[in-house]
N, C-alpha and C positions, 0 to 999 in steps of 0.2 A: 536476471540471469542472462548471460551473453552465449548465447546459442552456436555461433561460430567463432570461439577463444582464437582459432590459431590463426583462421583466415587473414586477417591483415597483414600479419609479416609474413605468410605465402603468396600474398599478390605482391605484398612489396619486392618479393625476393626476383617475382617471374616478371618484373617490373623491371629492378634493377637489371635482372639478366637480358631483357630485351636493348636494353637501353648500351650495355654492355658488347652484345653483340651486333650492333649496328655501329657504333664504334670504331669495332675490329674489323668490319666491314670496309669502313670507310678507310680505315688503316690500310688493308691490303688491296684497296680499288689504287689508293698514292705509290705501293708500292708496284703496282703492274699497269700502270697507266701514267705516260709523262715522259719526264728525263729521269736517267736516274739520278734515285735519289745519294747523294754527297751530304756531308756531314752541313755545309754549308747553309742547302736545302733544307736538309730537318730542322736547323737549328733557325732558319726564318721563319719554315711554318709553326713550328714548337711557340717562338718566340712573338709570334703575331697577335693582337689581342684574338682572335677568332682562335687561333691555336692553342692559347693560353686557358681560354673557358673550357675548349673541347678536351685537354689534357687535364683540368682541376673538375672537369663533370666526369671523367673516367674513372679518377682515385675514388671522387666520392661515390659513383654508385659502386665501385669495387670495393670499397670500404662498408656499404651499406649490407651489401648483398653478404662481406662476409661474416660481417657482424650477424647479420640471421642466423647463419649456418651454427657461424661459434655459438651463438645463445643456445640453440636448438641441441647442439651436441652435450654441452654444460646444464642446459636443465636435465637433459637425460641420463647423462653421466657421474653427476658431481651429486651428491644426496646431501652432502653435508651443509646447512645453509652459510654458516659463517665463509668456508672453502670456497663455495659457489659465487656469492657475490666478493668475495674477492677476485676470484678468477674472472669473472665478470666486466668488475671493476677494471683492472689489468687487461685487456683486451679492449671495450673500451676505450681507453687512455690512449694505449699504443694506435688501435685507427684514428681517432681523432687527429690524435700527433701529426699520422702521416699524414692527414688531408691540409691541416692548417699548415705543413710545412713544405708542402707543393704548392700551395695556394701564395703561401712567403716569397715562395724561389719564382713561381712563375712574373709573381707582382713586378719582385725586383728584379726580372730578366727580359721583360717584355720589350718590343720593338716601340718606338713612342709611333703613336699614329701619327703618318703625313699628310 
């Protein structure tokens, strides 16, 4: 018997969201310190391999953290099993999607290291 059921995906979540907000952190330390930033600018740092990790580790903890939430809402809401793991399912899908299709776009837009 597993004595703490939920505990994993609430440290994962308080995990993600650390991970999340140091981030955003970092985001608005770039945007209030420096030159400003120009489309130029974002579009080197976005496009940098260090930019490109740091922007495919965003999605994915933002993906992870929200997949928590949606599971949590959905076991508690949806009673019906078939409904549920579909719905499930479907959410799921659509995070994944986004992550492997940040992770596509970042690949094929990266700066080549000099």
């Amino acid at each position: 018997m597993r004595v703490f059921l939920g505990q994993r995906a609430w440290l994962l979540q308080r995990a993600t969201a650390v991970v999340l907000l140091m981030l955003l952190a970092l985001g608005a330390a770039l945007l209030l310190v420096g030159p400003p930033l120009t489309y130029e600018r974002w579009h080197a740092l976005a496009t940098s391999p260090h930019g490109a990790v740091i922007v495919i580790l965003l999605f994915a903890a933002l993906s992870v953290h929200g997949w928590i939430g949606a599971r949590d809402i959905v076991l508690d809401y949806v009673h019906s099993l078939p409904l549920r793991l579909s719905v499930l399912a479907i959410i799921a899908v659509i995070l994944s999607a986004v992550v492997i299709r940040v992770a596509l776009l970042m690949a094929t837009h990266m700066s080549p290291v000099s």
